[in-house]
N, C-alpha and C positions, 0 to 999 in steps of 0.2 A: 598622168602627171600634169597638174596644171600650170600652166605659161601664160606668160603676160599680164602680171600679177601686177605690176606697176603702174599698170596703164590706167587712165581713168575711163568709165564703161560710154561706150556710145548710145546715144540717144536715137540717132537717126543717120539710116547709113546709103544714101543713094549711089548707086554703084561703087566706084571708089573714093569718094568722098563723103565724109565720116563727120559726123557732128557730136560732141559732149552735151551734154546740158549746164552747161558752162556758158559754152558756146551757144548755142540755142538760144538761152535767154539773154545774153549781148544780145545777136541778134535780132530779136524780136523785139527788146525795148527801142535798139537804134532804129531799128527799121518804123518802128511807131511811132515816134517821135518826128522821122522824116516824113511819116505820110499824113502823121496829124499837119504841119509847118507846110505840105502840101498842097493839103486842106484849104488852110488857111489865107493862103500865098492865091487864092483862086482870083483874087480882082486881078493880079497881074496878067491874066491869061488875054485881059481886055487889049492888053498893049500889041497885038500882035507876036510874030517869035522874039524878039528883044524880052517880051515879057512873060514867055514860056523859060525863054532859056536865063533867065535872073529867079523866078521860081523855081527850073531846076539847082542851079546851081544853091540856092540860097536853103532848100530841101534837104539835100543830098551828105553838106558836112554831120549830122547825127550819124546819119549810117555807117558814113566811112569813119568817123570815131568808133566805133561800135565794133565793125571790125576791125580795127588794127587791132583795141584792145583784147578783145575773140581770140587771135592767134599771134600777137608777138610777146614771145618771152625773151627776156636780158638777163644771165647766169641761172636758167633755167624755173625762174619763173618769171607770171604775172605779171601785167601790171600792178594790180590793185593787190598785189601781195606788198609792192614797192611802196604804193600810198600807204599802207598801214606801218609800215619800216620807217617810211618818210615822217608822218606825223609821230609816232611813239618817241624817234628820234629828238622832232621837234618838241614836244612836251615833257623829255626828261631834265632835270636843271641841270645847268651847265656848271655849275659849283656848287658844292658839297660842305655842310654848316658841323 
């Protein structure tokens, strides 16, 4: 009998922490975006730690967008199920001819 029908399937399971492929790719867009900004951010590194730590900090908001998006749901979905809700909303006319 099979169970757990509902569930969406994991992609990658490191012991008990479970990723979707959902998930997976937030992640890996946020996380590339942070290391491209990374990358980039490398003159700062000249400033001493003042200028590691403004390169980190200046890196790292992709990621953490990335994940919250990844795993917070509001009345049991998505975000970006929201943004589609949000704009259809917005693009439907507000009065009727």
């Amino acid at each position: 009998m099979p169970t757990h029908l509902n569930l969406p399937d994991q992609v990658l399971t490191l012991w008990s922490f479970s990723l979707t492929a959902r998930q997976l790719l937030l992640l890996l867009v946020g996380g590339g975006i942070g290391g491209t900004l990374w990358q980039h951010l490398a003159v700062l590194g000249h400033y001493a730690v003042a200028g590691e730590i403004l390169r980190l900090l200046l890196s790292l908001p992709p990621f953490l967008l990335a994940l919250f998006i990844a795993w917070y749901q509001h009345a049991g979905r998505y975000l970006e199920i929201w943004m589609v809700v949000l704009v259809r909303y917005r693009l439907r006319p507000k009065r009727y001819l």
